[in-house]
Structures are given as C-alpha cells and as structure tokens.
N, CA and C atoms as a LAMMPS dump frame, in Angstrom:
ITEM: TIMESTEP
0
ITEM: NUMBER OF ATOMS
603
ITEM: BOX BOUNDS ff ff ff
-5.0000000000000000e+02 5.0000000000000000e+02
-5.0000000000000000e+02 5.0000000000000000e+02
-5.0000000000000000e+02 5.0000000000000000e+02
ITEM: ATOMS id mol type element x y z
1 1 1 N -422.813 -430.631 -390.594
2 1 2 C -423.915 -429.835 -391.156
3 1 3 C -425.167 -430.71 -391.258
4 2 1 N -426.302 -430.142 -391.159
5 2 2 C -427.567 -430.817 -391.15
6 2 3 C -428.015 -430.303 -392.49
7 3 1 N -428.509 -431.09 -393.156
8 3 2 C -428.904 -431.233 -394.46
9 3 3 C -430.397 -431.075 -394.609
10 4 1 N -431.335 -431.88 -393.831
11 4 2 C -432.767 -431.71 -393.704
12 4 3 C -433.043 -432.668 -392.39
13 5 1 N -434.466 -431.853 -392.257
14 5 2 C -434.452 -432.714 -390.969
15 5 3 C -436.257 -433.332 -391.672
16 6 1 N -436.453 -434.515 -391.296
17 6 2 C -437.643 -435.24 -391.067
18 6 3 C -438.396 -435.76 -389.994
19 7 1 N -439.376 -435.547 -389.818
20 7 2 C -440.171 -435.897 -388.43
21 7 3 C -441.08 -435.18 -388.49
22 8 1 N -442.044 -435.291 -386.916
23 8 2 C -443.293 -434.978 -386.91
24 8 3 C -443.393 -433.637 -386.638
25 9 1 N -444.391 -432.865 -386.621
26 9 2 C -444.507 -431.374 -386.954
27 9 3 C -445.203 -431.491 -385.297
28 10 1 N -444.374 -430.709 -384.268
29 10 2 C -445.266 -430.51 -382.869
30 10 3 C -445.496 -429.229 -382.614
31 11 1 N -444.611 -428.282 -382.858
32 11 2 C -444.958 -426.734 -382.416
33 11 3 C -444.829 -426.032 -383.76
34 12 1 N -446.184 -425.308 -383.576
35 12 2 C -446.025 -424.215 -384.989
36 12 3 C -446.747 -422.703 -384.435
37 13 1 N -445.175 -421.747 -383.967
38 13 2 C -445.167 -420.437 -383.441
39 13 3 C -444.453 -419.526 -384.318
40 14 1 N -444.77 -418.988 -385.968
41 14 2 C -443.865 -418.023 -386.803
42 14 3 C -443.133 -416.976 -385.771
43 15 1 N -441.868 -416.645 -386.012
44 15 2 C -441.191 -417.672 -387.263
45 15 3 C -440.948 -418.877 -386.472
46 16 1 N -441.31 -419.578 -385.405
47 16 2 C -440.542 -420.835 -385.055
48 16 3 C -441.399 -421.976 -384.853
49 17 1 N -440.889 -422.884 -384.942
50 17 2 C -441.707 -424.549 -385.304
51 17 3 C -440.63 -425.262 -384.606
52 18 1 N -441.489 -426.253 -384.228
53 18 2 C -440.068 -427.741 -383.558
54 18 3 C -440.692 -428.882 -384.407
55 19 1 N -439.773 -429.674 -384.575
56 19 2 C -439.964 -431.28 -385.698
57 19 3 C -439.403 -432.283 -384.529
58 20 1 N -440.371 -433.44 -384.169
59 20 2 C -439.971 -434.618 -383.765
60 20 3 C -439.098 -435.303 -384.635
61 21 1 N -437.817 -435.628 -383.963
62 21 2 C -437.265 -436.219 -384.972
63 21 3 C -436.964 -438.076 -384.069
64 22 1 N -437.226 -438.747 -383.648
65 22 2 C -437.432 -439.98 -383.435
66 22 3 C -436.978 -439.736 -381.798
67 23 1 N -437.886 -438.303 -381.218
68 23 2 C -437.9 -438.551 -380.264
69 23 3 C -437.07 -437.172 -379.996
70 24 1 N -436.56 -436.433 -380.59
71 24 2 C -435.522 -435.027 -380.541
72 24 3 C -436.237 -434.004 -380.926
73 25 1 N -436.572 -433.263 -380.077
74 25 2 C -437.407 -432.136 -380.632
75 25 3 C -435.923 -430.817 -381.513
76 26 1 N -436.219 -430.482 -382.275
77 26 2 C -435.513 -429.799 -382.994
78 26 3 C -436.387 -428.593 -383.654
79 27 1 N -435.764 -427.049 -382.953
80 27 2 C -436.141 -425.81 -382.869
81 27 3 C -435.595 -425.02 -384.53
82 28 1 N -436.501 -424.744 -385.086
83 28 2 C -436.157 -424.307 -386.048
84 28 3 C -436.736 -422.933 -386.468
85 29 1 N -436.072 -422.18 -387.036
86 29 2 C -436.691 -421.011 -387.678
87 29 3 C -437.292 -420.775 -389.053
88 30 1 N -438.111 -420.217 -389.679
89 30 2 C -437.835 -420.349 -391.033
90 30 3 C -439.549 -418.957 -391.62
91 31 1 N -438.875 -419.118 -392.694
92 31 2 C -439.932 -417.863 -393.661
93 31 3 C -441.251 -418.394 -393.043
94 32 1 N -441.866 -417.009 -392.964
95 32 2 C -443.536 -417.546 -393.889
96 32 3 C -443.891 -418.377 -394.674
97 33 1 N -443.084 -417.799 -395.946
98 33 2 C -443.267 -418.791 -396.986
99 33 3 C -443.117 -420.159 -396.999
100 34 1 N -442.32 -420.692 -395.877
101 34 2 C -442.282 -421.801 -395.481
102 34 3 C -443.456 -422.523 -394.616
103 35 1 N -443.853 -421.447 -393.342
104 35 2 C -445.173 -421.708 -392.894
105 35 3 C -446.621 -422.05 -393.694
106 36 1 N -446.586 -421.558 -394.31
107 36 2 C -447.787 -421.272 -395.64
108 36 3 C -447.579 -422.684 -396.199
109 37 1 N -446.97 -423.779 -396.224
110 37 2 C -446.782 -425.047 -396.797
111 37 3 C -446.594 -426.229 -395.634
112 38 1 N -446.604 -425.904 -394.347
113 38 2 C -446.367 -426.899 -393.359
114 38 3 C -448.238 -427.297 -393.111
115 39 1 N -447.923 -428.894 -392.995
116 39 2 C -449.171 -429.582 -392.771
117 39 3 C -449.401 -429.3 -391.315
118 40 1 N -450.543 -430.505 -390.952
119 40 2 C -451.48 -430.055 -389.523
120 40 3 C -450.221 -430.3 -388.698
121 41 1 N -450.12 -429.785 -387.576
122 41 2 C -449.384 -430.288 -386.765
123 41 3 C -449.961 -431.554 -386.121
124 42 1 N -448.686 -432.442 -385.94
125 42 2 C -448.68 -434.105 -385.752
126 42 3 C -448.318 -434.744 -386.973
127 43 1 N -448.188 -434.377 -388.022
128 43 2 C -447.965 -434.581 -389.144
129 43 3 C -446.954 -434.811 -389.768
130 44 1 N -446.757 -435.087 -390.154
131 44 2 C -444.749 -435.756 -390.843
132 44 3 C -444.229 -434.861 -391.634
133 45 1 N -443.103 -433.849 -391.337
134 45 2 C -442.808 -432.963 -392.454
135 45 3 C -441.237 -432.939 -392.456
136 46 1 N -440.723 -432.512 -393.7
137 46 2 C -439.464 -432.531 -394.13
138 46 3 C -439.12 -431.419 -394.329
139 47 1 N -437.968 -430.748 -393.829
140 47 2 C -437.339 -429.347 -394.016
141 47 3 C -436.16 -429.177 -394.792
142 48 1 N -435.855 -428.653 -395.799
143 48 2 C -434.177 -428.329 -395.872
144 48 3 C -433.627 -427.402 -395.432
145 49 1 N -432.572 -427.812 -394.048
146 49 2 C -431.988 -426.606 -392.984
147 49 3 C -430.581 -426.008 -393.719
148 50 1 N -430.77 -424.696 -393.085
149 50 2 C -428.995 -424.422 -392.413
150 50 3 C -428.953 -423.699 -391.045
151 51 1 N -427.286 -424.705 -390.88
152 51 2 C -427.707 -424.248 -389.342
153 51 3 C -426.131 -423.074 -389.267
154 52 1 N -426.493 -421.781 -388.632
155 52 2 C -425.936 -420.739 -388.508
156 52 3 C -425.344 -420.703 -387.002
157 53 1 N -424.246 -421.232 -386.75
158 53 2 C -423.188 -421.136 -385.986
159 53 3 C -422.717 -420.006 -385.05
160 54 1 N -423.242 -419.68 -384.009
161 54 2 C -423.109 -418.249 -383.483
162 54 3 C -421.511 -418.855 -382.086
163 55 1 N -421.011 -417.984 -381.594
164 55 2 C -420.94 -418.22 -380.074
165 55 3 C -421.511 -418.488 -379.611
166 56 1 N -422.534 -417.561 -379.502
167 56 2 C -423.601 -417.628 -378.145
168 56 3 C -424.718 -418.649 -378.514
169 57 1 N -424.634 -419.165 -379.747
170 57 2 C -425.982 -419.776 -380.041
171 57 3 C -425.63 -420.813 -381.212
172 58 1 N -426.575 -422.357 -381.588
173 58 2 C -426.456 -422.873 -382.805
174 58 3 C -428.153 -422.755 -383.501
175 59 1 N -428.338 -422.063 -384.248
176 59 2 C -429.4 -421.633 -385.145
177 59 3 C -429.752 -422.383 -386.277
178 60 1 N -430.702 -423.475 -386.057
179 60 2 C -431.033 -423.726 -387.015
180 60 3 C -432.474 -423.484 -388.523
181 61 1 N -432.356 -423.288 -389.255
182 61 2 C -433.108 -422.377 -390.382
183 61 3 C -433.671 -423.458 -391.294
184 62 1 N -435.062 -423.385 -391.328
185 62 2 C -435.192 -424.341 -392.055
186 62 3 C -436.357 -424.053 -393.702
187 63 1 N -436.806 -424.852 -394.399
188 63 2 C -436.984 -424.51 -395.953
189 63 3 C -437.762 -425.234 -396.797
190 64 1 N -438.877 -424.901 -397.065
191 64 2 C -439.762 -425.856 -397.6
192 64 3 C -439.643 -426.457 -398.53
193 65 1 N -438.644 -425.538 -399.818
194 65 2 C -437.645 -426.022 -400.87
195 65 3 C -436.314 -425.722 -401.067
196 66 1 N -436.096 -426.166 -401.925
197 66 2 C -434.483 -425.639 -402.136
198 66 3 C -434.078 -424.975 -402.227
199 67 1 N -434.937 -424.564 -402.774
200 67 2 C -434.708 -422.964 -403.925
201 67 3 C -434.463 -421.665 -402.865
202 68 1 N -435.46 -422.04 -401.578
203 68 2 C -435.54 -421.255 -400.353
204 68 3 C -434.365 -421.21 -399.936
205 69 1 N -433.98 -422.026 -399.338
206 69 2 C -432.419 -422.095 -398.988
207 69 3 C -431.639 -421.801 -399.612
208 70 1 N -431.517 -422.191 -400.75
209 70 2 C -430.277 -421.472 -401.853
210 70 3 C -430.029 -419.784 -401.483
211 71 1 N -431.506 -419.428 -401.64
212 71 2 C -431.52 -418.31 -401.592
213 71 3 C -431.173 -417.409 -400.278
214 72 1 N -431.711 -418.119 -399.509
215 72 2 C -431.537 -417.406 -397.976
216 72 3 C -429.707 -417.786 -397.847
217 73 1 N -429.104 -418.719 -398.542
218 73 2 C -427.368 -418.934 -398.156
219 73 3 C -426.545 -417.596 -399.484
220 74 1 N -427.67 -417.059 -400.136
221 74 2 C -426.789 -416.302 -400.625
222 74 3 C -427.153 -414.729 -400.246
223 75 1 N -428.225 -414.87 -399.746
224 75 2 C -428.886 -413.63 -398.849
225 75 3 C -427.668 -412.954 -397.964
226 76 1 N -427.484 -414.158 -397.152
227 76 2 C -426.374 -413.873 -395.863
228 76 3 C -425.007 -413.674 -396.404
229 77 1 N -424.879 -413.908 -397.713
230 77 2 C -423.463 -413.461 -397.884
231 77 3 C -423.307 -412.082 -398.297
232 78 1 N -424.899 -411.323 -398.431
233 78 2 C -424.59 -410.041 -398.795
234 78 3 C -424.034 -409.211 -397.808
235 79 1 N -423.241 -408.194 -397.977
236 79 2 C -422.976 -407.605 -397.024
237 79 3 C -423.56 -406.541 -395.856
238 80 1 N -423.911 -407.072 -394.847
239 80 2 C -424.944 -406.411 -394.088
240 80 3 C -426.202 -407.068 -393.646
241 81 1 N -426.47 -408.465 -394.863
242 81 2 C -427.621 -408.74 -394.414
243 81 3 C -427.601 -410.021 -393.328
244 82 1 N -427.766 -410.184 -392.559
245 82 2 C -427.795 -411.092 -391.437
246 82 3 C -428.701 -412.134 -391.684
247 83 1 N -429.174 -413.57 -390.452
248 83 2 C -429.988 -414.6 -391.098
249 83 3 C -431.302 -413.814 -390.773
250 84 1 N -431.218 -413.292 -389.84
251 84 2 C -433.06 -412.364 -389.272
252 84 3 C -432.935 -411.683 -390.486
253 85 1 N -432.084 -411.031 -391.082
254 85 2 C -432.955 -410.289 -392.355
255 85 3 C -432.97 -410.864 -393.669
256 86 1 N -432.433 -412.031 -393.878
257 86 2 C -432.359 -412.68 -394.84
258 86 3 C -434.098 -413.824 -394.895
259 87 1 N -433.851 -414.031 -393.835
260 87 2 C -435.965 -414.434 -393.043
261 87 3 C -437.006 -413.459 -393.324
262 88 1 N -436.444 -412.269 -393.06
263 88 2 C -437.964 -411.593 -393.216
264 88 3 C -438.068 -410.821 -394.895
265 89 1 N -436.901 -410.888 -395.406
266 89 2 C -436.768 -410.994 -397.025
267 89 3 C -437.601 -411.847 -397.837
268 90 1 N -437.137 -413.486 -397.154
269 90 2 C -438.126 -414.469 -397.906
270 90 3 C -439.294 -414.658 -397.01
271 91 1 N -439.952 -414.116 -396.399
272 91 2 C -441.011 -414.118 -395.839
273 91 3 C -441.796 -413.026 -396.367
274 92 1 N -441.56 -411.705 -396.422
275 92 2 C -442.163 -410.241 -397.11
276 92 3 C -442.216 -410.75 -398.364
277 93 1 N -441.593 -411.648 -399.657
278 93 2 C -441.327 -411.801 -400.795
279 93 3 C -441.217 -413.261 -401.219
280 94 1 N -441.674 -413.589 -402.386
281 94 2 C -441.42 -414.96 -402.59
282 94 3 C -440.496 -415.126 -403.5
283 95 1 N -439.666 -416.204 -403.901
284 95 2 C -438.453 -416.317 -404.574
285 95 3 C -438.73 -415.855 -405.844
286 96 1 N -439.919 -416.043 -406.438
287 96 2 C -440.317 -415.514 -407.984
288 96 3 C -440.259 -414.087 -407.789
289 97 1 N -440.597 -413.24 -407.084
290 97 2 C -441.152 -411.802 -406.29
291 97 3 C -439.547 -410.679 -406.016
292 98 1 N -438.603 -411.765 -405.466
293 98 2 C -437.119 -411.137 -405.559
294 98 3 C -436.44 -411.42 -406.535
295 99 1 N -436.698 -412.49 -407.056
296 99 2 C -435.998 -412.464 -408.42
297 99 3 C -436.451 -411.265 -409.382
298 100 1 N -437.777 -411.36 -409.549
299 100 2 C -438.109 -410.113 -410.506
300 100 3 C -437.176 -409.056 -409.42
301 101 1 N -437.93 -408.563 -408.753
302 101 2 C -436.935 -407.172 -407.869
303 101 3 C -435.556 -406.761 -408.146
304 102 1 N -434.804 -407.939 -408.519
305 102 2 C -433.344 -407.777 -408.203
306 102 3 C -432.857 -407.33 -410.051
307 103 1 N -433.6 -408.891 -411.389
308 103 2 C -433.712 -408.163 -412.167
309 103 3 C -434.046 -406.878 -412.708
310 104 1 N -435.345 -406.159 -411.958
311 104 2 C -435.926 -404.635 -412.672
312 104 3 C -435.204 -404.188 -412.183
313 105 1 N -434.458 -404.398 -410.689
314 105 2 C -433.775 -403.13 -410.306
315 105 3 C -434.942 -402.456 -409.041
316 106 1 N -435.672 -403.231 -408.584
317 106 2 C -436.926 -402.509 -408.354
318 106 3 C -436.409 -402.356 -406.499
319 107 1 N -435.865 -401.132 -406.405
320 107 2 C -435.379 -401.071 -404.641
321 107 3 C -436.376 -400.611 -404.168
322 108 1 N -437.651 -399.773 -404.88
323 108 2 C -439.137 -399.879 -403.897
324 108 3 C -439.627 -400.615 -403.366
325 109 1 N -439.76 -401.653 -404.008
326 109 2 C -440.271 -402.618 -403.791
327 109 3 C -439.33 -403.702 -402.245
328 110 1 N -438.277 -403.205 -402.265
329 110 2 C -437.578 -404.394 -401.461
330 110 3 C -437.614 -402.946 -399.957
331 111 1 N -437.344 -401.73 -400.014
332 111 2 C -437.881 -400.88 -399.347
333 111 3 C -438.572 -400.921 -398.263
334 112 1 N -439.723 -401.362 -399.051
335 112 2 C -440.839 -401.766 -397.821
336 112 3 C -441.025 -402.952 -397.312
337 113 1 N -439.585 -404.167 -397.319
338 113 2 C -439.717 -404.647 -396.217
339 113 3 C -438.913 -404.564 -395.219
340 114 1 N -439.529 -404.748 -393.544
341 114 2 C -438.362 -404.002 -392.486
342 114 3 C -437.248 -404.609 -392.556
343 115 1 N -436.726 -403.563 -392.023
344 115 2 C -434.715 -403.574 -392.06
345 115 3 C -434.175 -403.577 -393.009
346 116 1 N -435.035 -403.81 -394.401
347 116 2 C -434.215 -403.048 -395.534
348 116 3 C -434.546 -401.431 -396.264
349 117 1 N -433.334 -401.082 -395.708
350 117 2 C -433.084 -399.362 -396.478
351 117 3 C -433.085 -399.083 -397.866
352 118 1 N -432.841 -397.93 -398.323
353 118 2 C -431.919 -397.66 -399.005
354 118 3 C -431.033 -398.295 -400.031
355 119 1 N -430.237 -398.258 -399.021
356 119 2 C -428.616 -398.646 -399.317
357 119 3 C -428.702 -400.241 -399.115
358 120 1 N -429.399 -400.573 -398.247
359 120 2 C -429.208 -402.389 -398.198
360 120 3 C -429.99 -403.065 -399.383
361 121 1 N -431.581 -402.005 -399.979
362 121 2 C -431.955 -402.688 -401.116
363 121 3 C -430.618 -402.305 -402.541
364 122 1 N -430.175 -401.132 -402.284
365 122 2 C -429.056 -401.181 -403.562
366 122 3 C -428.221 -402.184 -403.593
367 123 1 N -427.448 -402.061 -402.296
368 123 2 C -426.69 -403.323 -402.319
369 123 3 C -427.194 -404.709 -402.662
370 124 1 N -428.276 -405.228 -402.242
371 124 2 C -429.016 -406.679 -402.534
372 124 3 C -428.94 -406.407 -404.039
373 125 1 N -429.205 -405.601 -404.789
374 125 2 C -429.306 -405.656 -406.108
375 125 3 C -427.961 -405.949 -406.995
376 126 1 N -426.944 -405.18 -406.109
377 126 2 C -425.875 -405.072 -406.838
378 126 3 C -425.265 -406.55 -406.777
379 127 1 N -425.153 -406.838 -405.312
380 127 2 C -424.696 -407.846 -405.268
381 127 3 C -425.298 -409.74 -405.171
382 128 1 N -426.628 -409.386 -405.236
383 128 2 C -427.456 -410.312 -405.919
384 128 3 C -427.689 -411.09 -407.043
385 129 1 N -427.164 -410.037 -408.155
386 129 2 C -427.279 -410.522 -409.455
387 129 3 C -426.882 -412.049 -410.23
388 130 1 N -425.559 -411.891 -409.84
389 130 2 C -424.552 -413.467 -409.742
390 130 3 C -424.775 -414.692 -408.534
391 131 1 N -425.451 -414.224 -407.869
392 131 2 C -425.928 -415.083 -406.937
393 131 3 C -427.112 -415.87 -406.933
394 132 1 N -428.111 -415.4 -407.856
395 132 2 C -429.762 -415.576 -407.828
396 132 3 C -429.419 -417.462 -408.548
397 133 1 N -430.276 -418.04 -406.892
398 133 2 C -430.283 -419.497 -407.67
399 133 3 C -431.348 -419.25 -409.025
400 134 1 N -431.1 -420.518 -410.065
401 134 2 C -432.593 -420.881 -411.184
402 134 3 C -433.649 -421.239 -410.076
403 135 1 N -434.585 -420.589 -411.045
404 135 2 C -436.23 -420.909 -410.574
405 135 3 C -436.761 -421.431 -411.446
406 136 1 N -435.979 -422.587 -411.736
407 136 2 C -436.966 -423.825 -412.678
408 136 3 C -437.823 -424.081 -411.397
409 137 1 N -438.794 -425.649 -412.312
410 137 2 C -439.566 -426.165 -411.672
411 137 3 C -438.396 -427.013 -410.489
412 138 1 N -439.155 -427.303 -409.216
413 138 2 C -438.851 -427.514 -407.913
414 138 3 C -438.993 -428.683 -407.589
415 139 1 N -438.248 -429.692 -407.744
416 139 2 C -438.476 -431.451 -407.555
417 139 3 C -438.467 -431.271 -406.241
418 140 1 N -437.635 -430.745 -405.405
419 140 2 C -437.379 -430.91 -404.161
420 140 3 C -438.378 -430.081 -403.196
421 141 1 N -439.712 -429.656 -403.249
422 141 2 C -440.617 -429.033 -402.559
423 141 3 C -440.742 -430.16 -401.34
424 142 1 N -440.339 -429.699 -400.318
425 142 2 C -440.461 -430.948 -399.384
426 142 3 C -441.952 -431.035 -398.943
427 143 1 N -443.078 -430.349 -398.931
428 143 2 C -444.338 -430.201 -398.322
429 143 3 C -445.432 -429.899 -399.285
430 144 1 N -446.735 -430.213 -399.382
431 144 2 C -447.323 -429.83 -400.641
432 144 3 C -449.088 -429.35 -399.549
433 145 1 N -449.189 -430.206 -398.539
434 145 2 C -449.979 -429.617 -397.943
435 145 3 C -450.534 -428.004 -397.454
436 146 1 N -451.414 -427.631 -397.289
437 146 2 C -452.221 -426.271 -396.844
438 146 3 C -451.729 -426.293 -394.943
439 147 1 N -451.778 -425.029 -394.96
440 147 2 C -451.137 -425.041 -393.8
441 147 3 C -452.652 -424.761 -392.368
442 148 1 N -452.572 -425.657 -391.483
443 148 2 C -453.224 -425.77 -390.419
444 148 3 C -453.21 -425.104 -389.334
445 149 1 N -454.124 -425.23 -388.323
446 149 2 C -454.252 -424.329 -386.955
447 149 3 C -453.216 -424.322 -386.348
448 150 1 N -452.582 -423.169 -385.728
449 150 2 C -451.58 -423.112 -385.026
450 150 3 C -451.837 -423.621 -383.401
451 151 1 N -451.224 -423.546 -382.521
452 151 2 C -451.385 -423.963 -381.082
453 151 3 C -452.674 -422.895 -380.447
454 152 1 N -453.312 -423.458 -379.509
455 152 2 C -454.757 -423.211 -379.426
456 152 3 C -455.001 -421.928 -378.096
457 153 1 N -453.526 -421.37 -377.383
458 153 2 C -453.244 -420.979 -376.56
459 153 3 C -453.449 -419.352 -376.672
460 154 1 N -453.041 -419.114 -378.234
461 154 2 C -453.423 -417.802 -378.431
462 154 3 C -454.529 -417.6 -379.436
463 155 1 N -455.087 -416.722 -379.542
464 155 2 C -455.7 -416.524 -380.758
465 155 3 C -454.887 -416.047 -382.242
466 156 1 N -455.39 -416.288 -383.137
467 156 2 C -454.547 -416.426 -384.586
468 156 3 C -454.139 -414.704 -384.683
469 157 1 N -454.835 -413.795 -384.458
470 157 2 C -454.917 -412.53 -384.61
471 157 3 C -453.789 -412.196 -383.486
472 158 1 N -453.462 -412.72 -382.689
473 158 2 C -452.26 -412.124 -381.205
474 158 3 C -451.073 -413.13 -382.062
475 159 1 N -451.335 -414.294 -382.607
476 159 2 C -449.867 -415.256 -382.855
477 159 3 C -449.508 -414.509 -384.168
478 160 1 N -450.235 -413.54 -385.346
479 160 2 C -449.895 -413.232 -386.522
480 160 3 C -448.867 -411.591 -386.157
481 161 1 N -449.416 -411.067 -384.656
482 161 2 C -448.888 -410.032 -384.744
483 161 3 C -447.929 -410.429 -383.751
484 162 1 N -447.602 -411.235 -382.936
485 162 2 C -446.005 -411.55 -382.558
486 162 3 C -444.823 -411.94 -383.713
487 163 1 N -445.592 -413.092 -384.849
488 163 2 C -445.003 -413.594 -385.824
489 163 3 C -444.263 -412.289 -386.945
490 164 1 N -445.093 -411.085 -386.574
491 164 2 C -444.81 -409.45 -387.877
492 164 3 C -443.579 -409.481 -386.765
493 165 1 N -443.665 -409.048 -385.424
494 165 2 C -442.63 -408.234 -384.568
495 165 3 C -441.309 -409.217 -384.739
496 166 1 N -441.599 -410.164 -384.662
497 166 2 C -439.987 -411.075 -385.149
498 166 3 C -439.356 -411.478 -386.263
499 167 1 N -440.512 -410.947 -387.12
500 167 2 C -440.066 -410.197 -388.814
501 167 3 C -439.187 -409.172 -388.702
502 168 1 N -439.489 -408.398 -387.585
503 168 2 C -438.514 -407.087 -387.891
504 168 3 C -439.445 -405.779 -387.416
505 169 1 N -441.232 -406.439 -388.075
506 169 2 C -442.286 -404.801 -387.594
507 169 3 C -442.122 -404.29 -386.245
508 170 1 N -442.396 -403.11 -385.985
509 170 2 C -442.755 -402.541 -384.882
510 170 3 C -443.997 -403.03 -384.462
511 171 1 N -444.366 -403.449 -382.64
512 171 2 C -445.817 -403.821 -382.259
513 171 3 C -446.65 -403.148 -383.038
514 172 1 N -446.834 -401.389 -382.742
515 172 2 C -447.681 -400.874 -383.404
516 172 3 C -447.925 -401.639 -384.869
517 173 1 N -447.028 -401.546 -385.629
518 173 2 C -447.424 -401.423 -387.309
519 173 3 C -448.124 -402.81 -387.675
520 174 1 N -447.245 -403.98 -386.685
521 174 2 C -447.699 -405.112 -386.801
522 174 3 C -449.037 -405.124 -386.243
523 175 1 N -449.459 -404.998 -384.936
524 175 2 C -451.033 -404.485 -384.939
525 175 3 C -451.84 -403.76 -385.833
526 176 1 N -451.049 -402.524 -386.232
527 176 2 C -452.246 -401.758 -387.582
528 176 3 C -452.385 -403.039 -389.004
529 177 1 N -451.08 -403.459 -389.268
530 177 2 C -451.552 -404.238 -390.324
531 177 3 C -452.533 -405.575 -390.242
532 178 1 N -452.53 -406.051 -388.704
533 178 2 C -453.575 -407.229 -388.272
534 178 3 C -454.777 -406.648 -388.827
535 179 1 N -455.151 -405.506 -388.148
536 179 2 C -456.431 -404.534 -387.797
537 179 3 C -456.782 -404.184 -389.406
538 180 1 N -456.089 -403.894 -390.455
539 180 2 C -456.427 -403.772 -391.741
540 180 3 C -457.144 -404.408 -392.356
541 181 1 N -457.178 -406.281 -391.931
542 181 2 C -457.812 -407.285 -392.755
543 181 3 C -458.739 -407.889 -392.107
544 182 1 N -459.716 -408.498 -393.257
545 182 2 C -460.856 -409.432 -392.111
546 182 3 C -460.084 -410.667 -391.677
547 183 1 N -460.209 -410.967 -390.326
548 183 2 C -459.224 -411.746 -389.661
549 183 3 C -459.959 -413.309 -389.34
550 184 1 N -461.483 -412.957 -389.354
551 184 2 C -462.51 -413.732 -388.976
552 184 3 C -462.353 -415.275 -390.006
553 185 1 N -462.271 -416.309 -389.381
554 185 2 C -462.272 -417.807 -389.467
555 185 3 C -460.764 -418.058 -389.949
556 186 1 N -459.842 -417.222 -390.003
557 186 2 C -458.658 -417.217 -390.342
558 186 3 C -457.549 -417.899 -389.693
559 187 1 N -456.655 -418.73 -390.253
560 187 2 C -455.531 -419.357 -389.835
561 187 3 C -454.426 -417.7 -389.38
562 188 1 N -453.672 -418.042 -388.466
563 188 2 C -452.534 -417.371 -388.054
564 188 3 C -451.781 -416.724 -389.54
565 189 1 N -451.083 -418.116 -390.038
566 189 2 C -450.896 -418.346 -391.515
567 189 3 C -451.403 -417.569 -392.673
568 190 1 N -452.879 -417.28 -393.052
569 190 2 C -453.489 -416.527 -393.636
570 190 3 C -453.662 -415.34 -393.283
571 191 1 N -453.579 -415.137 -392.241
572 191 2 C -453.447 -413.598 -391.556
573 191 3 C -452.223 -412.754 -391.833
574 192 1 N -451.216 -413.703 -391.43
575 192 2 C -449.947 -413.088 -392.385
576 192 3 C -449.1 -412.981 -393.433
577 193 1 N -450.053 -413.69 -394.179
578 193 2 C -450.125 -413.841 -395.476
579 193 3 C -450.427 -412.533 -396.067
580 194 1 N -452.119 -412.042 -395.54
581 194 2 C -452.692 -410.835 -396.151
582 194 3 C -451.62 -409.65 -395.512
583 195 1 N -451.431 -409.458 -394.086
584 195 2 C -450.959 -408.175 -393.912
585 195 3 C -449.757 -408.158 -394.526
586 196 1 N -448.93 -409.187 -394.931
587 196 2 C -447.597 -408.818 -395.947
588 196 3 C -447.907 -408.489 -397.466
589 197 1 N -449.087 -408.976 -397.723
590 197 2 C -449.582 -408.863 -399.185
591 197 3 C -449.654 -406.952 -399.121
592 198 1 N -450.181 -406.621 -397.88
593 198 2 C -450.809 -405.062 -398.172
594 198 3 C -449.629 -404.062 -397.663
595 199 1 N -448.546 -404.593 -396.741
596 199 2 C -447.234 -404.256 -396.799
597 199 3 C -446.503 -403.563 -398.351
598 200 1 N -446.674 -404.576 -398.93
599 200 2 C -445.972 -404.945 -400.089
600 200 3 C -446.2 -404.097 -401.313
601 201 1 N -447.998 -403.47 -400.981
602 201 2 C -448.261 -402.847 -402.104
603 201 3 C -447.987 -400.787 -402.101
C-alpha cells in the first residue's frame, strides 16, 4: 500500500495530476477539494493516497489531508458508492459540508450532486453515521498553498468543463454551469470552484 506520495507537482488536469517522484511520474486522481490546495506546478507537493486495486486497472487516489481520505475510504464502503462517486462527493462538498448533511439528515442537499439519487443519498446517511471520521483541527494538511495555472494548452473555461464531465456532469450542464459565472482572469480551479458552489445551492 502507498501511504503518500512526495515529489514535484508536473501535470495538473482535474480530476488528474502526476507527482515526480525522484524521477517516477505517478498518475493520480483526486477531489477538487484537493485541487483548490495544490501549489504552482514544479513545485514540491505531498499527497495522502489510496490506491484502488481493479483487474483491469491500479488506481491511485490521492488527498490533501487526512481527513479527505478517511473519508473517501469510508465513502467506498457504502453500498453502491464506488471511488468515481466517492470523488465527486468530496469534490461537490467539503468534509465540514457532509458532515453537517449526514448529521441533519439533509438528502437535498447530497441530491444535487451527480450520481447521487434518492436512495444513494438515504443510504449515505444511514450508513454514514458510524463512519464519519472527527473534524478536529488537521495537523496533517499536506499543502497550504493557493492553487496555480493549470497547463497552458487549453483554456481554463474548456479544462473546468472537462474536469465537471469526469465529476459525473453531463457536457451540456457542465457547459451551462461554466457559462453561469464570470470566468474572466480565472484559474481552471476557481472556475470550478464557483460552478459547484451554484450546483449546490
């Protein structure tokens, strides 16, 4: 098992990033919320992974804190929810944001983010409860930096609405929600920041 990985920050494409690791590029996935805290790329950053074991594939997931991970390893044990939807959970929501949710009971709120129903926000609730890591304060925040320009190939407004569609959005919706906000001098990062903020409400 890989525990965290350290090294230099070379590709940053939501949800996916690669980390130099003394010469090993290493493909990782991970929240928004994780993006939203990664420094400039070239930059030295620390992740806490898990890596999800397929046949066909070895997946590794990575976490700006602990608390992230905790959460995303008890995400996947719910029944039904997979690591893609356990990603776009802590990406639509921040760990303070589902914790309240799961306490009120609040399945509107978890509703409107994609691929969760119904029945998958009841279930997260039901079976969430005993699972929810503490949200004390966070010694282990591996990153404290503002998050920087993404790769220069696309524009931030085309990389924010590929980054919605591998959340889970449909092109369309992920385009209408680009098209909702002022997008102008905006990081990728901040772009999908706002259209999940207006998701959400």
């Amino acid at each position: 098992m890989i525990g965290f990985l350290s090294g230099k920050l070379v590709v940053k494409a939501p949800p996916q990033l690669v980390i130099d690791v003394n010469g090993v590029g290493y493909e990782v996935e991970a929240p928004m919320t994780t993006f939203y805290n990664l420094p400039a790329l070239g930059a030295p950053v620390t992740l806490f992974t898990h890596l999800v074991v397929r046949e066909d594939a070895h997946i590794l997931f990575g976490f700006s804190t602990e608390t992230d991970r905790l959460m995303f390893r008890a995400l996947i044990k719910v029944n039904g929810v997979g690591p893609k939807l356990a990603l776009t959970i802590l990406s639509g929501q921040s760990a303070e944001d589902f914790h309240r949710c799961i306490h009120n009971n609040d399945t509107q709120a978890l509703v409107r983010l994609p691929g969760v129903g119904k029945k998958t926000a009841e279930r997260l609730i039901i079976e969430m409860r005993d699972r929810l890591p503490d949200l004390g304060d966070e010694p282990g925040s591996a990153n404290s930096q503002d998050a920087s320009v993404l790769l220069p190939e696309l524009k931030p407004q085309q990389e924010a609405i590929s980054a919605l569609c591998a959340l889970g959005y449909k092109p369309v919706d992920a385009a209408k929600m680009v098209r909702s906000i002022p997008v102008e001098g905006k990081t990728c990062e901040a772009i999908i920041r706002l259209a999940l903020q207006g998701a959400s409400r």
